[in-house]
N, C-alpha and C positions, 0 to 999 in steps of 0.2 A: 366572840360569840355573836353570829346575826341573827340569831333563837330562829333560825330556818324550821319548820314544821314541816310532818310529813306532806309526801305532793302524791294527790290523786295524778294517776298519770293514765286516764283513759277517758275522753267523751262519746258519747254517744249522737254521732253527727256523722254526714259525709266527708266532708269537708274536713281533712285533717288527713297525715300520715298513715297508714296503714300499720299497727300492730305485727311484725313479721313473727306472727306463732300461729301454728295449725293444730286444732284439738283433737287428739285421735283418742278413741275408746279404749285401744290398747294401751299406747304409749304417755298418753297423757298430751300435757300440754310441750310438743316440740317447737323449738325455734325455727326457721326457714333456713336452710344451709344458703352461706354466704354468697355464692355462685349465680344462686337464685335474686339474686337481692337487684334493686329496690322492690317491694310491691307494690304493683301498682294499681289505683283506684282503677274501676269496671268506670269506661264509658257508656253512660244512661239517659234518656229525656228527662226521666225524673225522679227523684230522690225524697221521697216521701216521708213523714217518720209514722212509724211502723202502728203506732198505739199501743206497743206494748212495754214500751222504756228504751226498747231497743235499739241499735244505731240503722240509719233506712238500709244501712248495709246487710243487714241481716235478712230482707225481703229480695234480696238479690241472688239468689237459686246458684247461678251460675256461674256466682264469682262465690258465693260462699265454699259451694264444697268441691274439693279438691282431694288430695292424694297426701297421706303421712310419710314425708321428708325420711321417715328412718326406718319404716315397717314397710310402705309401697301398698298399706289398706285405707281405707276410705278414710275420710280428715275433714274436717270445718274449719276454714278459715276465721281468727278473730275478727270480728265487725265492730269492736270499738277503735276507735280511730286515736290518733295522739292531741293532744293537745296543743294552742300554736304553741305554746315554747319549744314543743317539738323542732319546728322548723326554724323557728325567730331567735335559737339562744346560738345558731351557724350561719345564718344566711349569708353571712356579710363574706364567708370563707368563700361562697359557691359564687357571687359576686367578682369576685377577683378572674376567676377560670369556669364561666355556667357550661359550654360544651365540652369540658374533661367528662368521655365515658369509661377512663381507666382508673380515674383515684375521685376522691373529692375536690382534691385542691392540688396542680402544679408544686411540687417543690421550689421550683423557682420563681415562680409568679409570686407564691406563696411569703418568701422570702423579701419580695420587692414589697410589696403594699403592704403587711402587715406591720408593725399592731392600726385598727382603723384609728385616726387621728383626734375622731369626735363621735363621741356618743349622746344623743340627745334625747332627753323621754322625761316624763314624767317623774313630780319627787318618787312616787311610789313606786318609780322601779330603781331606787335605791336597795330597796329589799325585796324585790321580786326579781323581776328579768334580768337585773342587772348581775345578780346572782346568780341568777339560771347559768348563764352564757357564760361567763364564767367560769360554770364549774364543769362546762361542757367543755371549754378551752383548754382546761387544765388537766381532764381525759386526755383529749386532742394530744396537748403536750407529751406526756406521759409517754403516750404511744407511737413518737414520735412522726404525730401528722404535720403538728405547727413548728413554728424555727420560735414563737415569742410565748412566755408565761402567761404574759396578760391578753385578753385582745383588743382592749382599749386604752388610749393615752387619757383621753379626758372626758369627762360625763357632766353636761350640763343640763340642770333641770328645766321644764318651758312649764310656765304657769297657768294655774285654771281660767279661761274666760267662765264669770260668771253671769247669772243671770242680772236682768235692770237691777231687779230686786234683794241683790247681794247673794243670793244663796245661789248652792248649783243647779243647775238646768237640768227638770224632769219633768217626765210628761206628766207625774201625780201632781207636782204644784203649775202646771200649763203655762211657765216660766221661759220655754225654750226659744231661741231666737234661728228662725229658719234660712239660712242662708239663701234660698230661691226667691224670699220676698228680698232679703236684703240688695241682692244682685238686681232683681228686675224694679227696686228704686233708685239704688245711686250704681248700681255698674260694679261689676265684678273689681276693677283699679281701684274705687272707694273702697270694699270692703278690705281687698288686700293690705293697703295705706293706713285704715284706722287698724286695723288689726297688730299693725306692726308699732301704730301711733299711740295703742292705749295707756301704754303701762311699759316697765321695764317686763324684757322675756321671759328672764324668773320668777315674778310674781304674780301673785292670784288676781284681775283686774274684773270690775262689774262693766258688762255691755253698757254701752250708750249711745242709742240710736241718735240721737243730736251731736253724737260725736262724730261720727259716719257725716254728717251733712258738713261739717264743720271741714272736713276731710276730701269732701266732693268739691266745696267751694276754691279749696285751692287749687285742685285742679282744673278748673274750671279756669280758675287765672293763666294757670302755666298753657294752658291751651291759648287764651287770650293774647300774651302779650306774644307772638307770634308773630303779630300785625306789624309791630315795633322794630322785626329785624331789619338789620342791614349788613351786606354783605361787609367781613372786615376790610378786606380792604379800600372802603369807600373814605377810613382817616378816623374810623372813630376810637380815642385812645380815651381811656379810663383808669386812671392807677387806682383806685377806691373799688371797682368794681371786678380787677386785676385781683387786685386782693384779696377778695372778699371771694371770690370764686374758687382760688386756688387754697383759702385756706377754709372752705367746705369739701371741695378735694380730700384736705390731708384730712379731715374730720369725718367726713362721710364713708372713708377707708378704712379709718380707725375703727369707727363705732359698728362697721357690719361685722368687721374679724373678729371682734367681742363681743354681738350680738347685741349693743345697742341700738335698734332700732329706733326707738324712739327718738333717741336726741338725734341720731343721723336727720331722719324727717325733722325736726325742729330747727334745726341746720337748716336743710333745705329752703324748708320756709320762711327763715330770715334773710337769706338770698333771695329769692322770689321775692319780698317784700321791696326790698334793695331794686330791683331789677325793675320793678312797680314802677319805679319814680324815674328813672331814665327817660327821654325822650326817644334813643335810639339806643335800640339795642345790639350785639358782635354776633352776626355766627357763629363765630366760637363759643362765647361766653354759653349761647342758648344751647350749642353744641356739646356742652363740656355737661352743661345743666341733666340733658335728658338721657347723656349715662347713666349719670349716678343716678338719677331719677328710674330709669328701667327696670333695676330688680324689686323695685317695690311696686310698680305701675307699669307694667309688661307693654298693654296693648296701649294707651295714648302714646308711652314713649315711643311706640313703634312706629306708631298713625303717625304722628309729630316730626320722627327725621325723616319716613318717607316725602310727607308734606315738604320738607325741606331742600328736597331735589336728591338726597342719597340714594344710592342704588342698592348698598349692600344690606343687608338686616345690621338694624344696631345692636345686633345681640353677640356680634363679628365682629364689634371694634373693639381696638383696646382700650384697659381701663385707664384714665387718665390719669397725669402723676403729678402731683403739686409741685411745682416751682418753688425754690426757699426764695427765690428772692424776691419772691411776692407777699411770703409770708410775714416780712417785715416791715411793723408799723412805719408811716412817718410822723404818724404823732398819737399818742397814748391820753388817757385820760386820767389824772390824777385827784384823788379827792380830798377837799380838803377840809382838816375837821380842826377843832378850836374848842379845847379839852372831853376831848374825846366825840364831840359831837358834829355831825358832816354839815358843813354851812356854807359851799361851794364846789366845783366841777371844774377842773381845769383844764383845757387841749394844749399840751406841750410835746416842743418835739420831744421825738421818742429817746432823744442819744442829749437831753439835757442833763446839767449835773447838781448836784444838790444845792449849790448856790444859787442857781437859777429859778428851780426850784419855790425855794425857800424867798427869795424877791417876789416872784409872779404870786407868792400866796399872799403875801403881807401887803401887796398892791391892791390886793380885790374890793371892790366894794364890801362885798358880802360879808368877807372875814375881819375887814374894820369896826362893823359896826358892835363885834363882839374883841374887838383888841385894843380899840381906843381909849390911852388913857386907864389903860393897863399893861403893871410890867409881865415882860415875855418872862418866864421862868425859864423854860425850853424848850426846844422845838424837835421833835421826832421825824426821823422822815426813812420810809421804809420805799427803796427804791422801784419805779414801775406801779405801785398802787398807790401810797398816801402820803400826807405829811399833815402830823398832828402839832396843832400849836398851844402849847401851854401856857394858860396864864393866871399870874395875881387874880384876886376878888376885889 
């Protein structure tokens, strides 16, 4: 039960589908015979509304009255128009095949692209449009237009941006944040960036104009350290920096396909942090950088490889693919605690074994000052992250 309620299914606007029924005084209210079909909106300067509730269509003389589809005497066009789910609960079919003037949708086209793979809208059209379309699909099916039940595999919600001031943006509390101030102070890339930077994409996140700045500044580095490159093949080799790039690659890949934006950008910017402290920086490395950098920041990444000497748009190249054998540490960080509590940091190769381990903790300054002259009871050691050392009182 989705307690679906009745649906007005008529506004009073231009702007909408045409209603295909003609009122005739005889016959009543007729439908347009099929043949006839689609109706199509009167091209006008201007679409006024009327002052009398009515749709502006209804001041349009010329496109209103017409002829009864089934008597051949005089007929009024309806001038309320549909509402969008009219249009929005198919589009994605007309999308596939837009210049089919024989059917709606290819059979075969139809066949190849459908069901669409991602649906994204608001939670609220869990119960509204997502419905809708649906239950226009499942007509469709019926009648055999569509080859699929469903029309969509997966429906992911995107969260409210809210006001500074937690609640939603409305002109009554004069809360709303105007994207043409936002653009003409930090640039259309900032806003794109923090937008994606604020919050996870499902949920509800409050504006923060110092977030945006926060957001500009880093750009503002990746623009910088530009000064820093050098051509690869001039020798400069970096396993650390190898690393570290190839394995924001595999992360940066990961988290767009699942619409973490955020930590992608958090990513980023702990490479760019990394990339900071270099003396000399790869074309590649910065090359690699301002792909994954471009769907968030369109126009510097753009500015940026052209700067670079490329000739073709980076919007043409492919996406880059992490290397595994970059991805692997040469040495890990392990922590080390002494009855549960962390009382040193250890850098070990990464292919050490528990006895080594288990030495390099007992060696530490840090960890003696709490084991001395205390018996070990046991020692815990959870491979790759810790080794806990227990002891007497």
């Amino acid at each position: 039960n989705y307690k679906m309620r009745d649906w007005v299914y008529s506004r009073q606007r231009y702007w909408g589908e045409p209603i295909p029924i003609v009122h005739c005084e005889k016959c009543g209210a007729v439908g347009v015979p099929e043949d006839q079909l689609p109706v199509m909106l009167p091209e006008v300067e201007n679409y006024e509304p009327t002052g009398t509730g009515e749709s502006p269509l209804a001041n349009i003389s010329e496109w209103v009255n017409t002829t009864c589809p089934k008597c051949g005497g005089p007929g009024k066009r309806e001038t309320n128009t549909m509402p969008q789910w009219g249009g929005s609960s198919w589009y994605y079919l007309r999308y596939i095949d837009p210049k089919n003037n024989e059917s709606l949708v290819g059979k075969e086209l139809e066949k190849k692209w459908m069901p669409v793979d991602l649906y994204v809208g608001g939670a609220e059209h869990a119960t509204r449009h997502l419905l809708y379309a649906r239950f226009w699909h499942k007509f469709l099916y019926d009648i055999g237009v569509v080859s699929t039940i469903e029309p969509f595999k997966k429906l992911v919600h995107v969260g409210l941006i809210m006001a500074e001031d937690g609640r939603k943006m409305s002109k009554r509390w004069n809360n709303v944040i105007n994207p043409d101030d936002v653009i003409a102070e930090f640039g259309a890339d900032a806003m794109r960036l923090y937008e994606m930077f604020m919050g996870p994409f499902t949920q509800s996140v409050a504006w923060s104009t110092s977030g945006v700045s926060g957001v500009r500044r880093f750009l503002e580095k990746v623009w910088k350290i530009q000064e820093r490159i050098m051509n690869y093949e001039s020798g400069i080799t970096n396993k650390k920096i190898d690393s570290l790039i190839h394995k924001t690659i595999k992360k940066v890949t990961s988290d767009i396909e699942n619409f973490r934006f955020n930590t992608a950008i958090s990513q980023m910017m702990i490479c760019l942090n990394a990339l900071e402290k270099e003396e000399n920086i790869s074309m590649i490395h910065y090359s690699y950088f301002l792909i994954l950098l471009s769907p968030f920041a369109p126009h510097i990444a753009e500015e940026l490889w052209e700067k670079l000497g490329y000739k073709d748009s980076i919007f043409l190249q492919s996406w880059p693919v992490a290397n595994e054998k970059y991805l692997q540490d040469d040495e890990i960080e392990m922590v080390v605690q002494v009855n549960g509590k962390v009382r040193d940091r250890l850098m070990v190769a990464a292919d050490v074994n528990e006895d080594g381990i288990k030495e390099a903790a007992l060696k530490s300054e840090k960890v003696k000052l709490f084991t001395s002259g205390k018996e070990i009871k046991k020692i815990i050691f959870v491979p790759g992250k810790l080794i806990n050392i227990v002891v007497g009182e």
